[in-house]
RODO-2510 file (C-alpha; in nm, 4 decimals, decimal comma):
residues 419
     n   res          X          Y          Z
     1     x     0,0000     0,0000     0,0000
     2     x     0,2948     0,2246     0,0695
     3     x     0,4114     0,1542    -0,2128
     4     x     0,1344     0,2276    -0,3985
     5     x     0,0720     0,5598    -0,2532
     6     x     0,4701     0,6668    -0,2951
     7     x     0,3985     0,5710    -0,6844
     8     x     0,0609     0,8089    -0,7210
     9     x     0,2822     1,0940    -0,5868
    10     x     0,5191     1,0538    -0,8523
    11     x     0,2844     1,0137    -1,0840
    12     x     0,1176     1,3119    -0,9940
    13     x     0,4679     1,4993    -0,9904
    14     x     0,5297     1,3976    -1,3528
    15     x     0,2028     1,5166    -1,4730
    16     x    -0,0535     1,2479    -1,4656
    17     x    -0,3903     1,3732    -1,5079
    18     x    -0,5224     1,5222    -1,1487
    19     x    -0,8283     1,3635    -1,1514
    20     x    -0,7163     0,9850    -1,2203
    21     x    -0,4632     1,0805    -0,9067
    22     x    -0,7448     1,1484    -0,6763
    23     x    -0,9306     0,8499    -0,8208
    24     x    -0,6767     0,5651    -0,7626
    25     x    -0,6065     0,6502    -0,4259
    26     x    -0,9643     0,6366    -0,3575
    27     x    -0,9898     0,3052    -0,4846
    28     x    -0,7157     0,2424    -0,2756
    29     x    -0,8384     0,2895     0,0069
    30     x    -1,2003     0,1442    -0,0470
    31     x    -0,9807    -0,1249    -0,1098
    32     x    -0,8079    -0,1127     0,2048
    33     x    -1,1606    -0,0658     0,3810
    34     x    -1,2793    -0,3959     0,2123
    35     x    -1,5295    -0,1451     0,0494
    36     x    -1,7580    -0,2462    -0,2609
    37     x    -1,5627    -0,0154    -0,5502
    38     x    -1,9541    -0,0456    -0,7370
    39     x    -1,9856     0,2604    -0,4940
    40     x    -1,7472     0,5015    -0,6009
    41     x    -1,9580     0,5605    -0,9177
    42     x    -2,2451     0,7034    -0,6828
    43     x    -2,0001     0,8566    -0,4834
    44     x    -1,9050     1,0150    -0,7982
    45     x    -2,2219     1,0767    -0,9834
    46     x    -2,3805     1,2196    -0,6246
    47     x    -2,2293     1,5631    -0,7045
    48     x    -2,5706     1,6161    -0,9023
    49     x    -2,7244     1,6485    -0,5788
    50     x    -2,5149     1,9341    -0,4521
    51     x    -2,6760     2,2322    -0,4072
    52     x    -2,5523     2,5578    -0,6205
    53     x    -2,3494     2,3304    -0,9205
    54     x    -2,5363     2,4835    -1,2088
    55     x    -2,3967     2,8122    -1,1249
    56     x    -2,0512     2,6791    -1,1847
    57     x    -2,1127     2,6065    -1,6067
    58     x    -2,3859     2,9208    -1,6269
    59     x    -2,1530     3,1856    -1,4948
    60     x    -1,8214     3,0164    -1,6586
    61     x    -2,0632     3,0136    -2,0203
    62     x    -2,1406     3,4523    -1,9368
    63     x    -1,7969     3,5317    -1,8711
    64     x    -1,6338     3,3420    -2,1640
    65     x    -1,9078     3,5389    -2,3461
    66     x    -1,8161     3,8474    -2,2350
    67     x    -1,4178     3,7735    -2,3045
    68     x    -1,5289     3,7190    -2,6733
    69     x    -1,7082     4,0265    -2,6967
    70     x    -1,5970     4,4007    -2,7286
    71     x    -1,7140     4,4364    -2,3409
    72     x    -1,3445     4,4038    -2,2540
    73     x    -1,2871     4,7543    -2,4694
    74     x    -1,5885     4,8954    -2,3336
    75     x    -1,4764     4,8374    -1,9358
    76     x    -1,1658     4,9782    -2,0219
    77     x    -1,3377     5,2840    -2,1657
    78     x    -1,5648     5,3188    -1,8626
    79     x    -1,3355     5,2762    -1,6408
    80     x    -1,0731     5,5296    -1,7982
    81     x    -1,3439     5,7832    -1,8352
    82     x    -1,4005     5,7510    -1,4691
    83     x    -1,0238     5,7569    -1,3455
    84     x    -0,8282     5,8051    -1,6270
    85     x    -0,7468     6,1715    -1,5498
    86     x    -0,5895     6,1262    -1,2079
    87     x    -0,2486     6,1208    -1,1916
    88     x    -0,1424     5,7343    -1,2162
    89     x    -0,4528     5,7001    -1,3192
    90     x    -0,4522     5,4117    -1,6000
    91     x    -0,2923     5,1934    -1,3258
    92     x    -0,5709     5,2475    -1,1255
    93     x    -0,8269     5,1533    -1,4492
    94     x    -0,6076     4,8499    -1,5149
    95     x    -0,6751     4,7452    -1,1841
    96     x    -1,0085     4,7833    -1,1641
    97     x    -1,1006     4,6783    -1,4939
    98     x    -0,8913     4,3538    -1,4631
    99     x    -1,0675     4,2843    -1,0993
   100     x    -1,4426     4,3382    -1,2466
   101     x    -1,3489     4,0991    -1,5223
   102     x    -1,2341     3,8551    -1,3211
   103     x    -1,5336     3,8144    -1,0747
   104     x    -1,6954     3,6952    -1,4000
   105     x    -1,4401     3,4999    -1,6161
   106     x    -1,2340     3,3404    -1,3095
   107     x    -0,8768     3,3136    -1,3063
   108     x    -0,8349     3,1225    -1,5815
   109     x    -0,5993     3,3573    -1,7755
   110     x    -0,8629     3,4706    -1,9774
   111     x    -0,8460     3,8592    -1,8127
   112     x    -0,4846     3,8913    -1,9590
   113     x    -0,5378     3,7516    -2,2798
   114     x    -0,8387     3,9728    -2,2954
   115     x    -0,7391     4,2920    -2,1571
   116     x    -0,4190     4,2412    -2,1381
   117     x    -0,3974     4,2968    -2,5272
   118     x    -0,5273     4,6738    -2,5038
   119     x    -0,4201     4,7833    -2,1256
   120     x     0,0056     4,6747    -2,1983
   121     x     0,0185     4,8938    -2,4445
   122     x    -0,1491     5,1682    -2,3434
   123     x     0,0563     5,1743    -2,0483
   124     x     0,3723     5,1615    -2,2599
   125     x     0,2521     5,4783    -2,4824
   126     x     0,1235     5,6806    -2,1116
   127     x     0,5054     5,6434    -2,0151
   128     x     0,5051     5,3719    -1,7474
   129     x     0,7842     5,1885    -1,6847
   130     x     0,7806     4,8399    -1,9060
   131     x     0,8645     4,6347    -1,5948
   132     x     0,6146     4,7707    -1,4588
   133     x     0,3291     4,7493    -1,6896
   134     x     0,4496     4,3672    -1,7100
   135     x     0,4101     4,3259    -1,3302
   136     x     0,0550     4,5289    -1,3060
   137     x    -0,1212     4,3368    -1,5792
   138     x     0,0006     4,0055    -1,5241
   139     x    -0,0498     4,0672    -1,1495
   140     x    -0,4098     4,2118    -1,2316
   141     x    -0,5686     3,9026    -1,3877
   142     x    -0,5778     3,7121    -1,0704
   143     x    -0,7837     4,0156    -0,8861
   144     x    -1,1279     3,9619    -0,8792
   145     x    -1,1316     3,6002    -0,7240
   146     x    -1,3235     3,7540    -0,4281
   147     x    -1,5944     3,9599    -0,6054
   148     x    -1,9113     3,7734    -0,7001
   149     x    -2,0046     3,5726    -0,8838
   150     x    -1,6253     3,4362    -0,8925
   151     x    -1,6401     3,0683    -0,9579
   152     x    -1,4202     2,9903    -0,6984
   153     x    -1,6419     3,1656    -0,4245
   154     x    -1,8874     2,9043    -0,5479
   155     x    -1,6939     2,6130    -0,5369
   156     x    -1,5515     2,7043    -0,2118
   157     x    -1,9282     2,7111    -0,0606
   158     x    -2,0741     2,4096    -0,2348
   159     x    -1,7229     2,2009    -0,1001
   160     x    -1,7490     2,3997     0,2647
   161     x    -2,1596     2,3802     0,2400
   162     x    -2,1512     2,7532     0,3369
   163     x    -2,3938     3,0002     0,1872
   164     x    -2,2518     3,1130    -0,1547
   165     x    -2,4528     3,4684    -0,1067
   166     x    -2,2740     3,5022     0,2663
   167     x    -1,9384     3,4019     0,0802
   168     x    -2,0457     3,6722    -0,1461
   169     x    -2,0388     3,9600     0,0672
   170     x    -1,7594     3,7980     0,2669
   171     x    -1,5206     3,8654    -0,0146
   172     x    -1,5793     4,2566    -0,0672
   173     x    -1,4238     4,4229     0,1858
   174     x    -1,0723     4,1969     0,1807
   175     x    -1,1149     4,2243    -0,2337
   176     x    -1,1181     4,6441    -0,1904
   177     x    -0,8462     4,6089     0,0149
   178     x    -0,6254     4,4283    -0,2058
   179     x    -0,7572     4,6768    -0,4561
   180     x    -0,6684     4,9667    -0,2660
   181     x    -0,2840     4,8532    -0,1204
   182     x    -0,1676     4,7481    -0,4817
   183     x    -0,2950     5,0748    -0,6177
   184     x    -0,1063     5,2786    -0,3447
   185     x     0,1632     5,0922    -0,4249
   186     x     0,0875     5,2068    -0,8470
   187     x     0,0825     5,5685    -0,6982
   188     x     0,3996     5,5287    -0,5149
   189     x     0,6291     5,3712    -0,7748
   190     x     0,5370     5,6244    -1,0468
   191     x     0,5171     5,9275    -0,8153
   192     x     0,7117     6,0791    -1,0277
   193     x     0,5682     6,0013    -1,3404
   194     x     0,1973     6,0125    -1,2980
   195     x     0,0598     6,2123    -1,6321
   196     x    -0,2964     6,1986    -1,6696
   197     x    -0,4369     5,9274    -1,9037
   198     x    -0,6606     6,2224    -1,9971
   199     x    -0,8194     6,4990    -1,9216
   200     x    -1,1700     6,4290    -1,7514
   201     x    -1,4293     6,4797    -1,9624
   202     x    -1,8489     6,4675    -1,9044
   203     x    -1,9103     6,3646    -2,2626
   204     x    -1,6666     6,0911    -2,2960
   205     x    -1,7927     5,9634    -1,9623
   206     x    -2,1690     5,9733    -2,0910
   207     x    -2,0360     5,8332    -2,4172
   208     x    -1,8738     5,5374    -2,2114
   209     x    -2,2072     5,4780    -2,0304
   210     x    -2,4022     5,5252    -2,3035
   211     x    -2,1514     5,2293    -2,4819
   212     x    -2,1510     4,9749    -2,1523
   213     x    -2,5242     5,0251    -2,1183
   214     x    -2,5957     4,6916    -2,1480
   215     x    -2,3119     4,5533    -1,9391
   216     x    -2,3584     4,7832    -1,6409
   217     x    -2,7040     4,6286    -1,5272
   218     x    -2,5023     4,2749    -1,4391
   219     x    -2,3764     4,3477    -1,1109
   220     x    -2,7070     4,4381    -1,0202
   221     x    -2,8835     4,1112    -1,2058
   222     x    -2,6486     3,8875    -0,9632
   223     x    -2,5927     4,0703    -0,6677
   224     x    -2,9311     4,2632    -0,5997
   225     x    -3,1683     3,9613    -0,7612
   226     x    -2,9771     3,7322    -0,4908
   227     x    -2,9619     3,9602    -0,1497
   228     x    -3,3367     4,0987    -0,2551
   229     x    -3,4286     3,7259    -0,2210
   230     x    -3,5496     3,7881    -0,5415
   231     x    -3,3047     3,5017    -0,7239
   232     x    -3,1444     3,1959    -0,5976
   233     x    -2,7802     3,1373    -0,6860
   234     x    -2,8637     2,9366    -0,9464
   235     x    -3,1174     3,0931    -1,0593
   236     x    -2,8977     3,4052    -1,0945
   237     x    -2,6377     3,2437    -1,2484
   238     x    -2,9127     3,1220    -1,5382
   239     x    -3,0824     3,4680    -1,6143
   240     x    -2,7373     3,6181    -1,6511
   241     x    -2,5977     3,3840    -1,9076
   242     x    -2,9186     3,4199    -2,0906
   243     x    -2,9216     3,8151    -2,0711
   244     x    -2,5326     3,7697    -2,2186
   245     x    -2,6031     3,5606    -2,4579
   246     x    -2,8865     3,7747    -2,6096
   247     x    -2,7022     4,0907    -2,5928
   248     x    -2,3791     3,9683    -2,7261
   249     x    -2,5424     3,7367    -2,9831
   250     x    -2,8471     3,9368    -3,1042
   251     x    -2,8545     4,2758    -3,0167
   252     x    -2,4936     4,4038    -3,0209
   253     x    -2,4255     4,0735    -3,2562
   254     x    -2,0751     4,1115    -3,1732
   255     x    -2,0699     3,7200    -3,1497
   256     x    -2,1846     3,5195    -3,4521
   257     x    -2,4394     3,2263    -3,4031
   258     x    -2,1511     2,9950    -3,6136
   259     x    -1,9104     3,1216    -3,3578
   260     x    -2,1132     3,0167    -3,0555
   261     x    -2,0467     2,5874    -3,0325
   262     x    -1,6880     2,7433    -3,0173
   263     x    -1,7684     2,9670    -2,7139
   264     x    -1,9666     2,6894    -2,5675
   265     x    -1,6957     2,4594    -2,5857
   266     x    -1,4206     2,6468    -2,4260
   267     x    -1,5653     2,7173    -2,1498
   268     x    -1,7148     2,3923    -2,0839
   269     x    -1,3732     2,2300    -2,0813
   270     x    -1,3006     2,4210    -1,8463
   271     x    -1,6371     2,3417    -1,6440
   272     x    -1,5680     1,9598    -1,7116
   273     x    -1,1923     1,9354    -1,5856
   274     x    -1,3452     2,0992    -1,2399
   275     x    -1,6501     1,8741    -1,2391
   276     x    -1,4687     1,5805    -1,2729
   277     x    -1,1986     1,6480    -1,0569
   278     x    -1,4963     1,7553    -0,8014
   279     x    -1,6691     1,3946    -0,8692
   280     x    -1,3593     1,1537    -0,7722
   281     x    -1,2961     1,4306    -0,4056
   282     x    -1,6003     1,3619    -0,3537
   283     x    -1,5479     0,9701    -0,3695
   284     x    -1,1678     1,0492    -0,1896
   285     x    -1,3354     1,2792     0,0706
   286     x    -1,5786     1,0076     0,2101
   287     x    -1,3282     0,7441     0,2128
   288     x    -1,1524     1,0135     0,4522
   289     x    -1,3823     1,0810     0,6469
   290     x    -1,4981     0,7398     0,6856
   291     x    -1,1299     0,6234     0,7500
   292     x    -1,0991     0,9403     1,0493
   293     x    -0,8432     1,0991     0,8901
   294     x    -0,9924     1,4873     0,9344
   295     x    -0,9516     1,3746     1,2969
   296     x    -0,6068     1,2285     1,3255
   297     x    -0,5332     1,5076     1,1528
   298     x    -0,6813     1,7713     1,4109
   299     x    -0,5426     1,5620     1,6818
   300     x    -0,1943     1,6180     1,5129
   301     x    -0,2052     1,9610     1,4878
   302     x    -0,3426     2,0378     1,8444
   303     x    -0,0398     1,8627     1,9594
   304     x     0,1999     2,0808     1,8009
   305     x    -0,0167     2,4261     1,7719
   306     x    -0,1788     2,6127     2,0636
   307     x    -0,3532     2,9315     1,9574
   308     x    -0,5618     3,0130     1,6530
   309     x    -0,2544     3,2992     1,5815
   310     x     0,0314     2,9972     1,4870
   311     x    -0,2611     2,7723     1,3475
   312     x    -0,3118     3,0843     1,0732
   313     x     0,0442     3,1516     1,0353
   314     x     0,0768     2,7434     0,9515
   315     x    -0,2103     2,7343     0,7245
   316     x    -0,0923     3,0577     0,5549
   317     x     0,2537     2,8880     0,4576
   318     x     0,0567     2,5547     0,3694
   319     x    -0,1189     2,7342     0,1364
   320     x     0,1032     2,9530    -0,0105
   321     x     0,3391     2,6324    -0,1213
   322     x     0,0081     2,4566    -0,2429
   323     x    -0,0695     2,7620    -0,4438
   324     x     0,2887     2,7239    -0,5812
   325     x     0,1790     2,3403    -0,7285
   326     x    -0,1533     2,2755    -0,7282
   327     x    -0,4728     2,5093    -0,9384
   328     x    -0,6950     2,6634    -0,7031
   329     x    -0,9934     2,4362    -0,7739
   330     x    -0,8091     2,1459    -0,7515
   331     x    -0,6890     2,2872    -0,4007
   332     x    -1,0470     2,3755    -0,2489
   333     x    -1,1833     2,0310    -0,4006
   334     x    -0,8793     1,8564    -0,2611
   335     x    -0,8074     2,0081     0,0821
   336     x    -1,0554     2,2167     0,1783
   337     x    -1,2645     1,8988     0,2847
   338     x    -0,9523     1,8207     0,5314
   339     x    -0,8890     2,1606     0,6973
   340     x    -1,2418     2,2706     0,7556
   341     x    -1,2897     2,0845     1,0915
   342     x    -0,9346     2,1544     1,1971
   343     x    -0,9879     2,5461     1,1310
   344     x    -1,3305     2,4877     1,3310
   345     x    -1,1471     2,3031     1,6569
   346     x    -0,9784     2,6933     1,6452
   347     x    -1,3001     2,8624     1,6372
   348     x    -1,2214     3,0075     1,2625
   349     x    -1,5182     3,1086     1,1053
   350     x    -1,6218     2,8839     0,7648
   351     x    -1,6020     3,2064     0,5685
   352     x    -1,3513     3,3631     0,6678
   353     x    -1,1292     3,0773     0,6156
   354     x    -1,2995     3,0687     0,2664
   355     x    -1,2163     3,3943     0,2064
   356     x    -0,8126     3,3415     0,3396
   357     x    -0,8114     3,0283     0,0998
   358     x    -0,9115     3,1998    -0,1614
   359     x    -0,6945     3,4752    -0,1025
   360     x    -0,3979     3,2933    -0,0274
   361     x    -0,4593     3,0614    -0,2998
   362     x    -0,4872     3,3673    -0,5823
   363     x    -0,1148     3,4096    -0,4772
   364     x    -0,0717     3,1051    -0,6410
   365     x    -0,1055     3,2180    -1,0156
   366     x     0,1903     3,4653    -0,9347
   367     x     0,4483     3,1906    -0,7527
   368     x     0,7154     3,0093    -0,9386
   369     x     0,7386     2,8049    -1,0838
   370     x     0,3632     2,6890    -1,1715
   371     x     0,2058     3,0137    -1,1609
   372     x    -0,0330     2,9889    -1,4467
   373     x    -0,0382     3,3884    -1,4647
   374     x     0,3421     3,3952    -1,5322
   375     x     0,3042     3,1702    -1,8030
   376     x    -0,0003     3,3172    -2,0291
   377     x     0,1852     3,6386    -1,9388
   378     x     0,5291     3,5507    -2,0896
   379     x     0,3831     3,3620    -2,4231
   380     x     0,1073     3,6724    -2,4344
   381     x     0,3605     3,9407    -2,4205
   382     x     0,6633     3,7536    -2,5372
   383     x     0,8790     3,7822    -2,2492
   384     x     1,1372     3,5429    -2,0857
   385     x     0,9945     3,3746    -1,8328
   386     x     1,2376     3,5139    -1,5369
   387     x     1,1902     3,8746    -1,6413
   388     x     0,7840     3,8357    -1,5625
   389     x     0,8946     3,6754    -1,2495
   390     x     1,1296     3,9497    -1,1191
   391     x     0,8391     4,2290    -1,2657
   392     x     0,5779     4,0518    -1,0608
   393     x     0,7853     4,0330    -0,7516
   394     x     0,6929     4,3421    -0,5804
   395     x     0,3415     4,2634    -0,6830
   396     x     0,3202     3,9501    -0,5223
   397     x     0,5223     4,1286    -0,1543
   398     x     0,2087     4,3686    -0,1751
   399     x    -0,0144     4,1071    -0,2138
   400     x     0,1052     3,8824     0,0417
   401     x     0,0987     4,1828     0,2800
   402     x    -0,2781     4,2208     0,2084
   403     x    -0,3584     3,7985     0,2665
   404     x    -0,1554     3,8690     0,6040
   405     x    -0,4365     4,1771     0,6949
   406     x    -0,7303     4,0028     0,5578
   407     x    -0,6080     3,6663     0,7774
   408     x    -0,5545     3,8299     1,0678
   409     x    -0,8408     4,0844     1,0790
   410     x    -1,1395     3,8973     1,0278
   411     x    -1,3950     4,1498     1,1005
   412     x    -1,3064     4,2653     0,6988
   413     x    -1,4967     3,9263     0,6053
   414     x    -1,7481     3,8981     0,8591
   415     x    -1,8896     4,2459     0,9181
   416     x    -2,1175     4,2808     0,6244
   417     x    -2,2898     3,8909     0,6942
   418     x    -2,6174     3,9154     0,8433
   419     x    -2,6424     3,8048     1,2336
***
């Protein structure tokens, strides 16, 4: 069995698919447990039951939508109409825009190849440094993981079985901050280069809104349809992929009905490898649980950590090294299921260590040597793959400095739930 196990690790280490990973050592250990392997297939197949999963493909479907579409040009024209005459102020747009883009597409790489394409170069031609346009828009397409409806949110509450709208407004506060410390940090580098984008102007802004009309009402189709009570989740989820589809596809027909099985099938590739990978945890999980290993596990850690302080500062470097391997939905299929009760035995609240996963776990895309961000942004912009590492750098200091306040100040996740 040892051996066994010892072989699945090296498979996994030399790229064997995740999923067949996470399924072999299941069937392992229902092995082990003298356990009927006829039952892993409803083990697997019972993830139909879970509450919330149609969000996952529904909102994935709307944001590769939107990533097709002009929207991307249009956010960056709202958004520079808005801030583009401060001083600094296209880092601040690039910010924003990336973060708002990625509540909807996830962090799948899809915000740099999308905006990445008109926001690098209009950085270059404003005067900003080129390591630093490198580090800001690479380091901008992972923002936006804790803004609804960000499909990690979700898959963080159907695996934790916490309430996806609670999650929701968990992740605003710690999401502004992030915001907020990486543009002071913008500010601060170019201090003393800080032109104007251009000058403000009340007609380009009403030109802007007049252009995003029909993308500015989504916000308010997820968030206010869910927190009026008026929409489930899922139901959310459903009436905003329709209302993308039929303003991308037949009103602004910026999409072509030909193009559309392409659209479909990207992002439900996507969609699948999380399913699947969700399916066999599911079938691993159990055989965990069943087997008491959540518990040997809290046992362990009581017996080496005392306070909830040095259990955050542990779980903070665990993650931060799994974010450095492992995808963030594999992670939140694979070990949220294991540190949930241990986080409980120190009275950490389910959301708030679903918000400090998630945060810690966005660090990932920007760690060597796996961060998917550094990769999409070194073929995207044609850059060695050590100069985007040393130009996201600072990026990822800042960034770490914000997971560090948003672990250890929990009121900035819990203060907006309802009692």
């Amino acid at each position: 069995m040892i051996l066994l196990s010892i072989v699945l690790v090296v498979l996994a280490v030399l790229g064997a698919p995740l999923f067949a990973v996470i399924a072999a050592s299941a069937m392992l250990g229902y092995q082990r447990e003298d356990t009927d392997l006829m039952s892993m297939p409803l083990e697997i197949m019972s993830i139909a039951d879970m509450p919330f999963l149609a969000a996952i493909p529904l909102f994935t479907f709307a944001g590769y939508l939107l990533s097709e579409s002009s929207a991307p040009k249009r956010l960056v024209r709202l958004t520079s109409a808005l801030l583009g005459w401060m001083p600094g102020g296209l880092a601040i747009v690039c910010l924003a825009a990336c973060a708002f883009f990625t509540a909807f597409t996830g962090a799948s790489g899809v915000t740099i190849i999308a905006l990445g394409a008109i926001l690098y170069p209009a950085l270059k031609h404003d005067g900003y440094d080129d390591r630093f346009n490198l580090g800001l828009v690479t380091s901008s397409g992972s923002l936006g993981l804790l803004f609804a409806p960000s499909l990690p949110l979700i898959l963080y509450g159907v695996i934790a079985e916490v309430p996806i709208d609670d999650l929701f407004l968990a992740g605003v506060l710690p999401g502004l901050a992030m915001l907020l410390m990486l543009s002071g940090w913008s500010l601060w580098v170019n201090r003393h280069n800080r032109k104007p984008f251009g000058d403000f102007s009340w007609g380009e802004l009403g030109g802007a809104l007049r252009e995003a009309a029909w993308e500015l009402p989504l916000p308010v189709v997820v968030l206010g349809g869910i927190y009026s009570g008026y929409f489930a989740v899922s139901e959310a989820a459903a009436v905003t992929a329709l209302y993308v589809l039929i303003v991308e596809v037949f009103i602004l027909r910026e999409i072509r009905l030909a193009d559309l099985p392409g659209v479909i099938r990207q992002s439900m590739v996507l969609v699948g490898g999380i399913l699947l990978i969700l399916g066999v945890s599911v079938a691993s999980t159990n055989y965990m649980i069943g087997a008491g290993i959540p518990q040997m596990l809290l046992d362990l850690v009581a017996g080496l950590v005392s306070s909830q302080v040095t259990f955050l500062l542990l779980l903070l470097v665990f993650l931060l090294v799994l974010g450095a391997i492992l995808d963030i939905f594999s992670a939140i299929v694979l070990v949220v299921p294991l540190i949930l009760p241990i986080a409980e035995g120190y009275d950490v609240h389910p959301v708030h260590l679903g918000i400090v996963f998630l945060a810690a776990m966005q660090l990932g895309y920007l760690t060597p040597p796996v961060g998917l961000n550094l990769f999409i942004a070194s073929y995207r912009f044609d850059k060695p793959i050590m100069h985007v590492y040393s130009a996201t750098f600072p990026f990822l200091v800042i960034l770490l400095l914000s997971v560090l306040l948003i672990t250890f100040w929990p009121w900035l996740s819990l203060v907006l739930l309802p009692d």
